[in-house]
C-alpha positions as CSV (number, residue, x, y, z in Angstrom):
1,X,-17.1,80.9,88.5
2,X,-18.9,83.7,86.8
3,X,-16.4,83.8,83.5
4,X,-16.4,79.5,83.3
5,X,-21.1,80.5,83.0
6,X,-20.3,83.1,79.9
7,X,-18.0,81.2,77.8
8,X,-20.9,78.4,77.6
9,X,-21.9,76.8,74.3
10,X,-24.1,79.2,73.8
11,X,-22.2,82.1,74.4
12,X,-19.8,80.7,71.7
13,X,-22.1,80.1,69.0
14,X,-23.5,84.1,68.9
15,X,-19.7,85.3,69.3
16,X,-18.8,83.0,65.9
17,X,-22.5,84.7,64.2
18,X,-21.1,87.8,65.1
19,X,-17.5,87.3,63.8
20,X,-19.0,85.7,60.7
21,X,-21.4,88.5,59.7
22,X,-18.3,90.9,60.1
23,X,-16.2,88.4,57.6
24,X,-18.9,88.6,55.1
25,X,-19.7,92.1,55.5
């Protein structure tokens, strides 16, 4: 129930920030 809290909308939106400052690095 703890791993369904961190994969909230949220969550997702900084891992794709994160992804997309490496792709434009």
């Amino acid at each position: 129930m703890n791993q369904k809290r961190q994969f909230t909308p949220e969550f997702k939106k900084e891992a794709v920030a994160l992804v997309t400052e490496q792709n434009y690095t």
